[in-house]
C-alpha positions as a Python dict, from the first residue, in 0.01 Angstrom:
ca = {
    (1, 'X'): (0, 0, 0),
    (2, 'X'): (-68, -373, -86),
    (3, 'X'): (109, -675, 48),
    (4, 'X'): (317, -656, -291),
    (5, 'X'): (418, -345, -249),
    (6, 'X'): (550, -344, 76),
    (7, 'X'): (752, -599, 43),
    (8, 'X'): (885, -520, -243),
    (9, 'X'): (1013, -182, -73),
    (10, 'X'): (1164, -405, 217),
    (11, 'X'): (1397, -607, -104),
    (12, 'X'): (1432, -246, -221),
    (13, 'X'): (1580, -105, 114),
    (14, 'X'): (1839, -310, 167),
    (15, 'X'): (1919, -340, -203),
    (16, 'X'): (1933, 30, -162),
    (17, 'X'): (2177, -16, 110),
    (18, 'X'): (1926, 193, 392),
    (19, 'X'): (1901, 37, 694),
    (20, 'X'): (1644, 320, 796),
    (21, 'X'): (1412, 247, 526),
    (22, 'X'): (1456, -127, 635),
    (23, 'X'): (1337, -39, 932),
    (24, 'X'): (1033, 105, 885),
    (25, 'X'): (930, -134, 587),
    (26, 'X'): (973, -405, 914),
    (27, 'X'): (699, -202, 1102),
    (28, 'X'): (494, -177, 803),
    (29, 'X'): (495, -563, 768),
    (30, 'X'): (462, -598, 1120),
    (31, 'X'): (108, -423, 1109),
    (32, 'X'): (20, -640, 851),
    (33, 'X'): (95, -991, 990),
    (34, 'X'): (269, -1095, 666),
    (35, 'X'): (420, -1449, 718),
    (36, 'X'): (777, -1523, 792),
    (37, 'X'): (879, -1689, 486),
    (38, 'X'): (726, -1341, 267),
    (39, 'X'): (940, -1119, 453),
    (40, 'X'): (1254, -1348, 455),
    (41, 'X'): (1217, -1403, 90),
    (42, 'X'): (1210, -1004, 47),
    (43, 'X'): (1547, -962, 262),
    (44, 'X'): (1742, -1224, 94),
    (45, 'X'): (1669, -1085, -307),
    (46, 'X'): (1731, -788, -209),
    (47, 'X'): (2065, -920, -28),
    (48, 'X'): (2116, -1167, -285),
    (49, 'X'): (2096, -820, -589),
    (50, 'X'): (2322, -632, -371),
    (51, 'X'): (2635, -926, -336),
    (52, 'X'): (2548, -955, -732),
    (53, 'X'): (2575, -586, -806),
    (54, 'X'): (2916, -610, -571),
    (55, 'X'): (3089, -883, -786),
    (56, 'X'): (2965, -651, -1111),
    (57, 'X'): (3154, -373, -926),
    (58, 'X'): (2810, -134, -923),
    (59, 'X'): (2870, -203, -546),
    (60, 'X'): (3152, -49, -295),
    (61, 'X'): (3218, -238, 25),
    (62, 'X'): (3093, 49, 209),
    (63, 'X'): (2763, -1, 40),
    (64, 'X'): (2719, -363, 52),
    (65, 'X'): (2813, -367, 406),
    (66, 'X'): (2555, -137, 447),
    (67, 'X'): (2332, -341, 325),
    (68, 'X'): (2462, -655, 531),
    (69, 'X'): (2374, -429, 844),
    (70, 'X'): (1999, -373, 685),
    (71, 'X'): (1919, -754, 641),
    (72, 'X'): (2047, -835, 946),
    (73, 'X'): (1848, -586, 1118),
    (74, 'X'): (1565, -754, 946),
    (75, 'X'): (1683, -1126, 1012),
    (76, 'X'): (1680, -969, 1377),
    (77, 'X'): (1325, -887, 1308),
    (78, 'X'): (1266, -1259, 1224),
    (79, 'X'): (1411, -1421, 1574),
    (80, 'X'): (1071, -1222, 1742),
    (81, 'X'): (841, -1219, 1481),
    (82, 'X'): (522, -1463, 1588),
    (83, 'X'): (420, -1570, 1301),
    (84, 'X'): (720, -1680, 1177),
    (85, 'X'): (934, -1762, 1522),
    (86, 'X'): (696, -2014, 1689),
    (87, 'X'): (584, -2325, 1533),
    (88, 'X'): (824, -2290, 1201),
    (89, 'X'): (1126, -2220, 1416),
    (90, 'X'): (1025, -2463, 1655),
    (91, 'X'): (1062, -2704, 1362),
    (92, 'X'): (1368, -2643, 1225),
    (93, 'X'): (1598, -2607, 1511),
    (94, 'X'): (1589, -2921, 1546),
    (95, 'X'): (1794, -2907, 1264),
    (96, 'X'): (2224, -2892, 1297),
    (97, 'X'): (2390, -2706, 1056),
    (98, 'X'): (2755, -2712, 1048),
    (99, 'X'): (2865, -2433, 776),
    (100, 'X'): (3205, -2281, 659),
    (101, 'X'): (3460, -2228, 427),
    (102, 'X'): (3689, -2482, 279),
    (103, 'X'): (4059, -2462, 377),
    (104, 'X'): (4267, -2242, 162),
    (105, 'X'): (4004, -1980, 67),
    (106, 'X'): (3978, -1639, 306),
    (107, 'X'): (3681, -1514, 116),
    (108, 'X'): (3331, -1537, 330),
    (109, 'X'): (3090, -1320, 202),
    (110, 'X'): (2889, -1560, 34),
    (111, 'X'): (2874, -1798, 366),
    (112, 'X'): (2820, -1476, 609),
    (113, 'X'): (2467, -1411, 406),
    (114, 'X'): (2412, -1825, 344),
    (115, 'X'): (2400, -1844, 733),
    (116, 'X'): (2247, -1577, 798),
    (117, 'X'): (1946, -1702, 564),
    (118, 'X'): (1940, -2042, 723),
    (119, 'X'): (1932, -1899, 1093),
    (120, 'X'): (1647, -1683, 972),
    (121, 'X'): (1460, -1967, 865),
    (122, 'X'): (1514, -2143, 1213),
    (123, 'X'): (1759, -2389, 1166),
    (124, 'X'): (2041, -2427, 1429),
    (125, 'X'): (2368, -2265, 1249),
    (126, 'X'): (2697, -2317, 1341),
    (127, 'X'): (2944, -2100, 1156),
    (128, 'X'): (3281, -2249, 1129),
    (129, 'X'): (3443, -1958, 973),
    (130, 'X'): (3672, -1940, 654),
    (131, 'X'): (3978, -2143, 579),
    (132, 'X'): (3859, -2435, 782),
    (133, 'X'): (4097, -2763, 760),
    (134, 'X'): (3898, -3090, 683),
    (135, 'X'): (3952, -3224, 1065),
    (136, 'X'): (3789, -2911, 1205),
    (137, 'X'): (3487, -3000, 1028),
    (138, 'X'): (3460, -3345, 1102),
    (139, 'X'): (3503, -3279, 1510),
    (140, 'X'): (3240, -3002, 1475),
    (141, 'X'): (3014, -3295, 1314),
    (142, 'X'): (3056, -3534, 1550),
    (143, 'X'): (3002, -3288, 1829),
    (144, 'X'): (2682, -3154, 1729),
    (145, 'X'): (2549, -3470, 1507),
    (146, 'X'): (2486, -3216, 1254),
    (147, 'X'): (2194, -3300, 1002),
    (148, 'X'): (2343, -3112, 725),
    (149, 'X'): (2736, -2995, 620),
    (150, 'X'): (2753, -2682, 412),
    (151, 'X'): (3069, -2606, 246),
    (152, 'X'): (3133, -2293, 37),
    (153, 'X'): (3470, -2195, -186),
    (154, 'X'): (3501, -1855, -421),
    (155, 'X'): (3839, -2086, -551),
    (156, 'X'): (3897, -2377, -717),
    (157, 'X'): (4220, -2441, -558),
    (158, 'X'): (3971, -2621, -260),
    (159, 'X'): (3805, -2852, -489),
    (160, 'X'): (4013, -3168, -458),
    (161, 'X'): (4007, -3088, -62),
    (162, 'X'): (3615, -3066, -61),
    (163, 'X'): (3601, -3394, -247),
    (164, 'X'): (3818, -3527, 76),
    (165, 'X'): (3616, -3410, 343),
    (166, 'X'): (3275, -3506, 188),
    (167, 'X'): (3458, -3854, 103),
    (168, 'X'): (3491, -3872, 461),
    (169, 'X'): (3190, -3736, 602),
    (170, 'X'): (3014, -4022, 375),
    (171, 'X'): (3229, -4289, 607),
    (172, 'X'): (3179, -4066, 918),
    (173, 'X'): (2881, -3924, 885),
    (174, 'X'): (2642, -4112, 639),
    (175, 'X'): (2313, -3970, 774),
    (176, 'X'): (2477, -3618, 738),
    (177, 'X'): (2356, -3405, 417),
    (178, 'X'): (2624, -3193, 210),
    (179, 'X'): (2540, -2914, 18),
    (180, 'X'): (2812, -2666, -160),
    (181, 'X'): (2798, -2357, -290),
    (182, 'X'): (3043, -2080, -449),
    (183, 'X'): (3181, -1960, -768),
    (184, 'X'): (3344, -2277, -915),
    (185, 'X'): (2991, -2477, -863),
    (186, 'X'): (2690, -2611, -1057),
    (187, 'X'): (2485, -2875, -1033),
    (188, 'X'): (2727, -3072, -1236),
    (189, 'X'): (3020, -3081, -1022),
    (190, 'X'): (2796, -3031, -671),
    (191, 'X'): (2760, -3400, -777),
    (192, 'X'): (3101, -3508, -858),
    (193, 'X'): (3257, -3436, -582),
    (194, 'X'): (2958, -3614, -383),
    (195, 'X'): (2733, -3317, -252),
    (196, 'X'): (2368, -3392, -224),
    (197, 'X'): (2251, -3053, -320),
    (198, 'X'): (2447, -2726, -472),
    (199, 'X'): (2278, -2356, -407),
    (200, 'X'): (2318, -2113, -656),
    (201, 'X'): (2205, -1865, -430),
    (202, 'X'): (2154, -1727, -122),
    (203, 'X'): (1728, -1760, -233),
    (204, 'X'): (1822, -2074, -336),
    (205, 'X'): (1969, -2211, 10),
    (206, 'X'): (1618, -2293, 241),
    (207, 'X'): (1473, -2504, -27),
    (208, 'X'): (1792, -2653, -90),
    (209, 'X'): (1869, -2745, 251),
    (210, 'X'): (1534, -2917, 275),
    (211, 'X'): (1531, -3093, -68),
    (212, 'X'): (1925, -3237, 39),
    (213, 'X'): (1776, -3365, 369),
    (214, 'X'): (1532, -3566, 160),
    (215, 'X'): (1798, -3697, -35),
    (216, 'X'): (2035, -3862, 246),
    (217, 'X'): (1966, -4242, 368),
    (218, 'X'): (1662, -4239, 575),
    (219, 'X'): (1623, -3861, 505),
    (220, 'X'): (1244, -3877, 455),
    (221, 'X'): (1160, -4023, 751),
    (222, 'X'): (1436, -3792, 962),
    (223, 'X'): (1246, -3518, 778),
    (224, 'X'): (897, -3620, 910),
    (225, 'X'): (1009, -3731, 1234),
    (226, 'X'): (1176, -3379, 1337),
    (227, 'X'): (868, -3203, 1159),
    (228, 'X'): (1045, -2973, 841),
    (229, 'X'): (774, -2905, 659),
}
């Protein structure tokens, strides 16, 4: 089997909800020294197809947790794998991320797989949990002078309470990046309520997280300083 091949069975297993077959597409890539970000590409479309084929209702919580358990397993995978684990990881952990769920929505799917995809790509993730109040957040930031806030909702109900907390983060925090993500979101109102970058997407989130560090006062030169690449 080619490269394209393989990897393409790795989305496939956990879209197909196997952990099994996970595991042995991770050996296959394994033998084949495929980088890092090729294999946690493959994970997170084929997590990313399975939470879409969940909201569509193709999906049963038994089988999308199933396939939770198969790209973690391969996430796992990541924290050990050389090529991707040394100098990229080394990198980004230099990178805080503070991530959780606004206060007065329960649901964290979406956040459980965004953190997941940021730890695999070696940032430093700390997961706040769901239904967080505004102050919560702000002690966590000044705590662990986070680099970058990410704040999910599946409501709208939050909205006005997002715009609060990144109002304040802004006075708090300025060096701090925001990025959003959820249901009510696009790019459109990522920017109203004063986020520097909105993810679509769990695929989206790594290159979001880097563009949104660009973005913030003095972001460049934090970026080339810590070494994201």
């Amino acid at each position: 089997m080619n490269m394209t091949d393989i990897l393409a069975g790795l989305e496939q297993s956990v879209l197909s909800n196997n952990p099994e077959e996970t595991a042995r597409a991770l050996q296959a890539v394994k033998s084949k020294e495929y980088s890092g970000d090729d294999i946690l590409n493959a994970l997170t479309r084929g997590i990313e197809k399975a939470r879409q084929g969940f909201k569509q209702d193709k999906y049963s919580i038994p089988d999308l947790l199933l396939a939770i358990d198969a790209y973690r397993m391969g996430v796992n995978f990541l924290k050990n794998y050389p090529p991707f684990s040394d100098a990229q990881k080394e990198k980004k952990s230099r990178f805080q991320i503070v991530i959780g769920v606004a206060e007065g929505d329960v649901h964290d799917l979406g956040k459980n797989i965004v953190a997941a995809v940021l730890e695999a790509s070696g940032y430093c993730v700390h997961d706040m949990g769901r239904n967080i109040p505004n102050e919560v957040f702000l002690e966590k930031l000044e705590s662990t002078k986070a680099d970058v806030l990410a704040l999910s909702t599946m409501m709208s109900t939050p909205l006005d309470n997002m715009a609060e907390l990144i109002r304040m983060v802004r006075k708090m925090f300025p060096q701090t990046a925001i990025i959003v993500g959820g249901a009510p979101f696009d790019v459109t109102l990522a920017h109203q309520i004063g986020a520097d970058g909105y993810a679509e997407n769990a695929i989206a989130v790594p290159e979001e997280t880097k563009r949104a560090l660009s973005c913030i006062t003095a972001g460049e030169q934090a970026v080339a300083s810590k070494g994201l690449t």
